[in-house]
Structure formats: structure tokens, C-alpha cells
RODO-2510 file (C-alpha; in nm, 4 decimals, decimal comma):
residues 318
     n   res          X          Y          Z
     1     x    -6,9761    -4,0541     9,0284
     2     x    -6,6745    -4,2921     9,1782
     3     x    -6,5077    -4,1708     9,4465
     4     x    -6,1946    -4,3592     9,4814
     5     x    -6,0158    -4,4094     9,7497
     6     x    -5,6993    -4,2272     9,9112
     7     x    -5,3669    -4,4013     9,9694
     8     x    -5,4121    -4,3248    10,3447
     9     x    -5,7222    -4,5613    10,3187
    10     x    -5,5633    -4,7637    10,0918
    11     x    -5,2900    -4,8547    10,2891
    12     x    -5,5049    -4,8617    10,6429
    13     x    -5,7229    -5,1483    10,3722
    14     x    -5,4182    -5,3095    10,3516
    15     x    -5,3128    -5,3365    10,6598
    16     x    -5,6266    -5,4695    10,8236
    17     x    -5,6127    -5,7670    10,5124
    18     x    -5,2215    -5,7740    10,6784
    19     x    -5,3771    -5,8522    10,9905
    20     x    -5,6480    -6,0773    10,8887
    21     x    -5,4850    -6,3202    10,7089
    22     x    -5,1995    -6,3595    10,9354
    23     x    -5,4528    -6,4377    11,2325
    24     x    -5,6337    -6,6757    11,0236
    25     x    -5,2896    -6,8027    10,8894
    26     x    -5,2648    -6,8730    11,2961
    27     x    -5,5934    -7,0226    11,2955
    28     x    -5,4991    -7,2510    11,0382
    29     x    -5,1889    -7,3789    11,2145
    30     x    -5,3539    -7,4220    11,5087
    31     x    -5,6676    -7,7006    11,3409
    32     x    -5,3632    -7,8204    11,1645
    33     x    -5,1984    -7,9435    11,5407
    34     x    -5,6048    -8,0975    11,5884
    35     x    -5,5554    -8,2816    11,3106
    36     x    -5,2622    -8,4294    11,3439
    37     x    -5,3661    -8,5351    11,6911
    38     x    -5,6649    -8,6791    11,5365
    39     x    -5,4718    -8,8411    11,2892
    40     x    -5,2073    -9,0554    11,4992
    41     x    -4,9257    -8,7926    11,3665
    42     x    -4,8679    -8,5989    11,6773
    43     x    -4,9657    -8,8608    11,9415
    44     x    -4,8776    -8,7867    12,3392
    45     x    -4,5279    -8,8888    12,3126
    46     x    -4,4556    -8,6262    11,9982
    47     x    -4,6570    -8,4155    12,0922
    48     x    -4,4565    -8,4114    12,4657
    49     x    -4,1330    -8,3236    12,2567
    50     x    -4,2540    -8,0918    12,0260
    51     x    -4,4098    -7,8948    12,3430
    52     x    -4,0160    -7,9552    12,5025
    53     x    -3,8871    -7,7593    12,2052
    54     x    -4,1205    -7,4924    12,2491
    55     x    -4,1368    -7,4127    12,5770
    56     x    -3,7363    -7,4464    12,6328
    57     x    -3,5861    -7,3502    12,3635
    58     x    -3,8118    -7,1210    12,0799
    59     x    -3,9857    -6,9214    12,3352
    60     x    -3,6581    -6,8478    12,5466
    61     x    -3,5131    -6,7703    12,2254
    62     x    -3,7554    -6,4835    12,1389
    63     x    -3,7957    -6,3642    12,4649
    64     x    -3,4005    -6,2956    12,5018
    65     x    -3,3827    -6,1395    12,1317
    66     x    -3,6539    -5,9242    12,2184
    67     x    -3,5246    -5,7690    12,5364
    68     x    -3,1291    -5,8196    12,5211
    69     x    -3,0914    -5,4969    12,3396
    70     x    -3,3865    -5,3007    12,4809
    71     x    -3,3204    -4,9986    12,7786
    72     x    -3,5527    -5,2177    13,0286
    73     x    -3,4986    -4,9787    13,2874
    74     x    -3,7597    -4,7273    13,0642
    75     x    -3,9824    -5,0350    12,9985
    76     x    -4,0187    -5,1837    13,3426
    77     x    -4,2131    -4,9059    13,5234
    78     x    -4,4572    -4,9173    13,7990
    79     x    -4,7285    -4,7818    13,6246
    80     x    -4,6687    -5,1086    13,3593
    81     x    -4,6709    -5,3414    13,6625
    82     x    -4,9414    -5,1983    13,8536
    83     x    -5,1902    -5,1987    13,5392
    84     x    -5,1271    -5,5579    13,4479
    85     x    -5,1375    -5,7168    13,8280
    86     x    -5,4356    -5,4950    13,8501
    87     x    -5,6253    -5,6112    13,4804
    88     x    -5,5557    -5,9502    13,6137
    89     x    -5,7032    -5,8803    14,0010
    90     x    -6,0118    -5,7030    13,8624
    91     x    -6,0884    -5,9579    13,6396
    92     x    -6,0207    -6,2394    13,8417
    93     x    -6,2766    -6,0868    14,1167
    94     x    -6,5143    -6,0586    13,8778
    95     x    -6,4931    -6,3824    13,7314
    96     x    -6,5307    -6,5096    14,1325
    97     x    -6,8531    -6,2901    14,1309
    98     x    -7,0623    -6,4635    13,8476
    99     x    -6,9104    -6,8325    13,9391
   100     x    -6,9757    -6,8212    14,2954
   101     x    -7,2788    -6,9966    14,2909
   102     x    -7,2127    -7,2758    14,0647
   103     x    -7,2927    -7,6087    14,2264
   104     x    -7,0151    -7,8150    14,0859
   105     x    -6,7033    -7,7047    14,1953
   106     x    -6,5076    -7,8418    13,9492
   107     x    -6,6618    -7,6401    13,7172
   108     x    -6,6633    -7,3520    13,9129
   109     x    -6,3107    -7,3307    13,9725
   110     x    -6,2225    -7,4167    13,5713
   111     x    -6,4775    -7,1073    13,4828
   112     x    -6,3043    -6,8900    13,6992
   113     x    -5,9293    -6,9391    13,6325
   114     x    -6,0110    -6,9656    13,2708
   115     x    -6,1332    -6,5968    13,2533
   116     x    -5,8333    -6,4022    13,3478
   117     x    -5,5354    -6,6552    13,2731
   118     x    -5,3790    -6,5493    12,9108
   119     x    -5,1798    -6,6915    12,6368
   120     x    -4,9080    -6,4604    12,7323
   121     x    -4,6556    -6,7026    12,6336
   122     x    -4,7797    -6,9491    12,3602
   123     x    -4,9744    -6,7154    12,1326
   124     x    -4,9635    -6,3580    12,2953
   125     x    -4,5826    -6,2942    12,2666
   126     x    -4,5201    -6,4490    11,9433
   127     x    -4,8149    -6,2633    11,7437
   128     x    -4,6806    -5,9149    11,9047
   129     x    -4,3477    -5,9915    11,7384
   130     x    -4,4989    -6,0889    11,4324
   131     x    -4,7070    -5,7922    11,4116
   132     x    -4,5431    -5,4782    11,6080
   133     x    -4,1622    -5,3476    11,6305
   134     x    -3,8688    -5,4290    11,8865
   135     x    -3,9913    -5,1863    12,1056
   136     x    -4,3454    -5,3396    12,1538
   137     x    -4,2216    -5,6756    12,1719
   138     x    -4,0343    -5,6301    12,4732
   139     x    -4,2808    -5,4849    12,6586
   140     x    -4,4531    -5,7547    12,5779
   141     x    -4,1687    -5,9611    12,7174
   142     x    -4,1952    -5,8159    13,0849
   143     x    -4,6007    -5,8229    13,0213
   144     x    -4,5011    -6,2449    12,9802
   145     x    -4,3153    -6,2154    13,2976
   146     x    -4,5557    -6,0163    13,5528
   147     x    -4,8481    -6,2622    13,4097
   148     x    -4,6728    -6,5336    13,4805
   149     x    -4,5668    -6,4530    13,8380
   150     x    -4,9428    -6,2809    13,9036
   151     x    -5,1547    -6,5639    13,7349
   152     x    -4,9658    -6,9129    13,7812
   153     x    -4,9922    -6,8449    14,1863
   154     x    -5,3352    -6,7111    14,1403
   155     x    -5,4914    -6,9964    13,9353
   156     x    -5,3354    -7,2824    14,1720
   157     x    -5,4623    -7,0997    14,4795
   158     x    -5,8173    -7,0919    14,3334
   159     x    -5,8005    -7,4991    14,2128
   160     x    -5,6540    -7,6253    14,5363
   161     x    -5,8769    -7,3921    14,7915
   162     x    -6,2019    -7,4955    14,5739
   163     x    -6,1426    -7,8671    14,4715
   164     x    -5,9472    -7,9385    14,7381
   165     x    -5,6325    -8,0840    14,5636
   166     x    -5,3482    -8,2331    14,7540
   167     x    -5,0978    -7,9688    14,6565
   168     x    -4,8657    -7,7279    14,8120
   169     x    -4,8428    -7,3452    14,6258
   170     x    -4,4888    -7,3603    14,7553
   171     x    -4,3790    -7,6794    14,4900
   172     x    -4,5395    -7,4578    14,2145
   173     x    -4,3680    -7,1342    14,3139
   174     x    -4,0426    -7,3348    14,3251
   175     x    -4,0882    -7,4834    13,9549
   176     x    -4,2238    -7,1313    13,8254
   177     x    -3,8840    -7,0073    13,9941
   178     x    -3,7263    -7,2163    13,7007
   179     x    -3,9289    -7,1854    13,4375
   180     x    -3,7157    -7,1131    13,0927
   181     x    -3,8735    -6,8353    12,9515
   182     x    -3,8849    -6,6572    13,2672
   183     x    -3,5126    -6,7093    13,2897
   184     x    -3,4611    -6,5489    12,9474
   185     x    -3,6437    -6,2728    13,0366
   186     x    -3,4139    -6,2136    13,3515
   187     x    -3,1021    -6,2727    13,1348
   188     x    -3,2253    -6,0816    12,8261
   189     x    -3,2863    -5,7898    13,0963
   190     x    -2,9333    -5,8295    13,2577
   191     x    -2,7735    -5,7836    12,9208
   192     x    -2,9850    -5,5007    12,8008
   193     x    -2,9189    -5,3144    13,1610
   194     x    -2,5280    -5,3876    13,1400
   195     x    -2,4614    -5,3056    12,8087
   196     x    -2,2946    -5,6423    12,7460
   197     x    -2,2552    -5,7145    12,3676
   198     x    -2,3721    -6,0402    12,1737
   199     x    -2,2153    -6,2229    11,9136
   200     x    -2,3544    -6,1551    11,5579
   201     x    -2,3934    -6,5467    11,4892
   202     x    -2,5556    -6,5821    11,8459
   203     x    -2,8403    -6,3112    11,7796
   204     x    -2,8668    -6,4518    11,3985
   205     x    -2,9071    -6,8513    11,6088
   206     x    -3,1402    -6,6768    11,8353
   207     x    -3,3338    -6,5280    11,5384
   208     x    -3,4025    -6,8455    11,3927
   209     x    -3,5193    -7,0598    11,6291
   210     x    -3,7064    -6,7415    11,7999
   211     x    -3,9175    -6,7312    11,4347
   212     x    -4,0496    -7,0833    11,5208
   213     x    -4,1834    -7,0110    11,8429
   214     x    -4,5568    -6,8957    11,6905
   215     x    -4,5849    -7,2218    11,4408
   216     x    -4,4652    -7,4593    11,6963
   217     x    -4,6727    -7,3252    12,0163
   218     x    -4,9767    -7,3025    11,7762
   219     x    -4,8981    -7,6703    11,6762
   220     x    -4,8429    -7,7773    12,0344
   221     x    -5,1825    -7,5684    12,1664
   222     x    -5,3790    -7,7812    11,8648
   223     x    -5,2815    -8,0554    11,9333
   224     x    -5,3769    -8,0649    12,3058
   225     x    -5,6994    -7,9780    12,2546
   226     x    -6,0028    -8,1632    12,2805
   227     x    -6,3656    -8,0906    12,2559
   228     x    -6,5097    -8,4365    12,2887
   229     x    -6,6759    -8,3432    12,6344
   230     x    -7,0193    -8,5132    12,6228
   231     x    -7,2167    -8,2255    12,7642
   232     x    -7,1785    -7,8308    12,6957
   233     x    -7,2597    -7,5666    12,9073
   234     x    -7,3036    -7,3346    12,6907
   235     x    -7,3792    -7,0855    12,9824
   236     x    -7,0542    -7,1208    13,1733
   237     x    -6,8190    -7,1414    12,8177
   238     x    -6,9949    -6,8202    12,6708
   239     x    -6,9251    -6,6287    13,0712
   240     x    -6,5658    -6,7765    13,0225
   241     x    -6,5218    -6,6143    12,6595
   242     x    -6,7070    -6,2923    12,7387
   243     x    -6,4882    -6,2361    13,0508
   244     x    -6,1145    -6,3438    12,8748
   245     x    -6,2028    -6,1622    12,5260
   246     x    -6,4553    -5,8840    12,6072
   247     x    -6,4445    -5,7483    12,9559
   248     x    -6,0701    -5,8008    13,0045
   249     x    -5,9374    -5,6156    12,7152
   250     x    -6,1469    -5,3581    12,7628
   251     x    -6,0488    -5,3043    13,1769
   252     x    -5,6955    -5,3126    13,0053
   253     x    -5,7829    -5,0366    12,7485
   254     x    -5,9065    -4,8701    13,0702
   255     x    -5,6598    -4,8966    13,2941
   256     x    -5,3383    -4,7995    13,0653
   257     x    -5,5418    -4,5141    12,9251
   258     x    -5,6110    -4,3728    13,3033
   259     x    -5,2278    -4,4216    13,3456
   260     x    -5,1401    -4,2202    13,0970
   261     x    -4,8379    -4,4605    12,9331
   262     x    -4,7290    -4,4470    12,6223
   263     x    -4,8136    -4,5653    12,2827
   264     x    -4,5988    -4,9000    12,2892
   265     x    -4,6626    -4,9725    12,6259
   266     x    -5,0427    -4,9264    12,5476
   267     x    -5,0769    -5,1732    12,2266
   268     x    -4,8127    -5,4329    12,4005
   269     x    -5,0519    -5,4660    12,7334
   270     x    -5,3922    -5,4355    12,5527
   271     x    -5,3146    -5,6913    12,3213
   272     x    -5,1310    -5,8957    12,5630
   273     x    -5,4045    -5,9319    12,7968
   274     x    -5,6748    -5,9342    12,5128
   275     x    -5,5338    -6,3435    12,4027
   276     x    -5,7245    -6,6356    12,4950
   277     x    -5,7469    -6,8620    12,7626
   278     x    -5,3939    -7,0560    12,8121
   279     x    -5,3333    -7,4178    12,7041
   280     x    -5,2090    -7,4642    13,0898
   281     x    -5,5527    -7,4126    13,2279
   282     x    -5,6167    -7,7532    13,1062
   283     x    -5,3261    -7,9023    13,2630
   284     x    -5,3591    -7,6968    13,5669
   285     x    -5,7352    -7,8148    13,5853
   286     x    -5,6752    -8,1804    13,5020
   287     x    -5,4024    -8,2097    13,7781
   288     x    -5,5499    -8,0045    14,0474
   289     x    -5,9488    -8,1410    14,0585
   290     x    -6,0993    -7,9006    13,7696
   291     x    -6,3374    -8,0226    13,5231
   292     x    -6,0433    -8,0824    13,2470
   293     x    -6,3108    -8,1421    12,9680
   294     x    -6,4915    -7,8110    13,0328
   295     x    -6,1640    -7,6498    13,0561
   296     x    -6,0760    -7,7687    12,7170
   297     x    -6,3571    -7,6847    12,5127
   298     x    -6,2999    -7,3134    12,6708
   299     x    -5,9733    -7,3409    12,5430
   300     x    -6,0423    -7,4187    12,1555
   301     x    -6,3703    -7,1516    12,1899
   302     x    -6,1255    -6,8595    12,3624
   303     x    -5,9373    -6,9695    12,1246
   304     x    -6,1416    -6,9553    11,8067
   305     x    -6,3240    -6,6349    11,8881
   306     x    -6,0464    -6,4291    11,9769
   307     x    -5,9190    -6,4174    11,5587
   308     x    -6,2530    -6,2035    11,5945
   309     x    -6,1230    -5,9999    11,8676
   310     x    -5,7390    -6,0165    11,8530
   311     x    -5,8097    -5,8598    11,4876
   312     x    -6,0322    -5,5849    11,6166
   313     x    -5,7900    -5,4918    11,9201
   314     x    -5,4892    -5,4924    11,6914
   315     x    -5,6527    -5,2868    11,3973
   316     x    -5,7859    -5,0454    11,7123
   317     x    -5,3914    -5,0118    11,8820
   318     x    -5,2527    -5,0001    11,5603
***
């Protein structure tokens, strides 16, 4: 005897396919920015540019569309702030615990920045709005903008105390002070909170250039990366993926079920702080003493793994 299906499954069947492809789609995208590299196409000077567009003008754009007509004062709440500072705290501690005793410090100092610092910006945002309503995109909006002021600070702390860098936290505080999609966020919150109206061909302007923000970041974070290091530790990379994919998704999951928050603040944080490790890492590594080729080959394997485990958190919020 067949049993066949019901539409309930058929349509939770359908969904999950939904999901699949489209993170493979991003998958896809993203070896297509390798490539290119590879191929002469997007060398450092295009590449640059196509990064410039990106970062100052596509993800601006869907970070102000996405919170510009949103009540912000029932999204920003301290029980949204206090899980995601703590996620990244608890995480970061941990990661300190298992790298402590690393003898290079280069390495050790890539392995543990690299386990709590998300792609809030460059992947995390954009798949959210590609795969979950207004509502759970701007939370994941201010998610983007109490990462960014918890991890950037973090991660430079850690680099310069360990490697010893000749930096000051102040210049970096006083560049993430200005950084564009931050300022979106602020004025996409003013807006929202005053009530002020937006020109129809404005929002439809926005719209567009906020639907490249996924292709191009996913372009951009291909194209940087590079996993021509001569040795693998296989040992630190798989601590660095278990930690970023495994363990901090799941203190999230923790954390915002203990607070008791609701259903769209829930799937925007999880999933959030379930990406991989961010592109900046590398940069952040290469400038401030870090080992920049272990850092990238974490990249493309946080990366890589987490169309695994993006796809499971998203069919589990959903």
C-alpha cells in the first residue's frame, strides 16, 4: 500500500528544496568570485571597487529599506542586546579556552577571533532578507549593528594584545564610528522612530540596488579568498568551524529561548549568529600580526560548511 503524502508535508518538502537550492545558488556565486580571481577577471584593483560598491552603497541600501519603516522602538530591546553581546562573550571565552596554549601566536590569535566573528553583514543580512519577511530582516538589521560594535573592538583587542601590532583601538573605533552600513542603520532607525515618509521612487532606488547586496558581497567574499597556505592544521581549522557553526548557534538557540523573545526575534538572532567566519578576519589578521593564510582557509571552510548548517538552522527556525 502507498501512502502518499499530505500537502502539509508537501509544502514543508518544498520549502526545505526552497532553501537548499538558494544556499547552494549562494555557494555557487561565491566559487564563481574564486574563479574569477583565479582567472585574471576580478584582479585586486576590481575586485577593490566591486567591494566599494558593496560595502557603501548595496548593503546601506538594504539595511535602510529594511528598518526605515519598521517600529524599532519594539525591535531594539534589552533582552535582544543582552543575548547577542552575550552569544558573542561566551563564545569568545571559550574560543580563548581551547587556543590558549597554542605556541604560535599568530595562529592563536587568528583561531580565536575567527570563532565568534560573523558574516553579519556580507552574507548574514542579505540571506535573512532573501529568505524571511520585513519584520525578521530588521531585526536582523540591529543584530548587524550590536555585532559590529561588540565584535570589531573585540577582535582588534585580541590581535594587537597577542601579536603585538602597532595599533591603537581608538583609530579603529573612530573608523567603525563611520562605517556606512552602520550609518544606515542609525538613519533607517531615525526615520522609522519619527514617522518621516519616503519617496515612492526613493524606496523603489533603494530596492534595487538593496537586491544586489547578496550577489555582489558573495562575489567580493570569493574572490578574496585563498587557500593556497602550504601547511593545514587541520586541528585548529576544524576547532575554528566547530566553534563559529556548532557551538555558537546553539548558545544562541539557548540564550533567546531562556529569554523568552519572540518568534522573529528568535529566527533573526539564531540565524544571524549561526553564519560563518567574516571575510574581515582576514584583513583584520593580515594587518594586525595574525597568520593571514590560516585565517583564510578558515574563511572558505566556515564558509563551505555552513550551506550544511545555515540549511539546517533555517529549516529548524522556520
Amino acid at each position: 500500500m502507498v501512502v502518499l503524502p499530505s500537502l502539509s508535508e508537501l509544502l514543508a518538502l518544498l520549502a526545505s528544496m526552497d532553501v537548499l537550492i538558494r544556499l547552494c545558488g549562494l555557494l555557487v556565486v561565491l566559487l564563481v568570485g574564486t574563479g574569477l580571481r583565479r582567472g585574471g577577471i576580478l584582479n585586486a584593483s576590481r575586485t577593490e571597487r566591486l567591494n566599494a560598491a558593496t560595502y557603501y552603497i548595496a548593503l546601506p541600501a538594504l539595511v535602510f529599506t529594511a528598518t526605515y519603516d519598521q517600529d524599532i522602538a519594539a525591535i531594539i530591546t534589552p533582552r535582544l542586546v543582552g543575548g547577542v553581546v552575550g552569544v558573542l562573550l561566551v563564545t569568545a571565552a571559550i574560543a580563548w579556552l581551547l587556543n590558549r596554549r597554542r605556541d604560535v601566536p599568530a595562529r592563536q590569535s587568528v583561531a580565536m577571533i575567527q570563532s565568534y566573528h560573523s558574516n553579519l553583514g556580507y552574507l548574514g543580512l542579505p540571506l535573512v532578507a532573501a529568505t524571511f519577511d520585513a519584520e525578521v530582516t530588521a531585526i536582523a538589521s540591529v543584530v548587524l549593528g550590536i555585532g559590529s560594535l561588540v565584535q570589531v573592538p573585540i577582535t582588534v583587542l585580541i590581535l594587537v594584545t597577542i601579536n603585538g601590532a602597532d595599533t591603537r583601538l581608538v583609530d579603529r573605533l573612530a573608523q567603525l564610528a563611520t562605517n556606512p552600513v552602520l550609518l544606515a542603520l542609525l538613519a533607517g532607525i531615525a526615520v522609522g522612530s519619527l514617522g518621516l515618509p519616503v519617496a515612492q521612487p526613493v524606496t523603489v532606488a533603494l530596492d534595487g540596488l538593496a537586491a544586489l547586496a547578496l550577489p555582489l558581497a558573495l562575489l567580493c567574499v570569493g574572490a578574496t579568498l585563498d587557500v593556497d597556505g602550504p601547511s593545514v592544521d587541520l586541528g585548529a581549522t576544524g576547532s575554528v568551524v566547530g566553534l563559529k557553526l556548532v557551538v555558537m548557534p546553539a548558545l544562541a538557540w539557548l540564550a533567546f529561548s531562556a529569554l523568552g523573545v519572540g518568534t522573529s526575534t528568535f529566527t533573526a538572532a539564531v540565524v544571524m549568529l549561526g553564519t560563518p567566519t567574516a571575510v574581515s578576519t582576514y584583513v583584520f589578521a593580515n594587518e594586525l600580526g595574525g597568520d593571514s593564510e590560516f585565517a583564510s582557509l578558515n574563511v572558505f571552510a566556515t564558509t563551505l560548511v555552513s550551506v550544511g548548517s545555515l540549511f539546517v538552522l533555517i529549516r529548524l527556525v522556520s
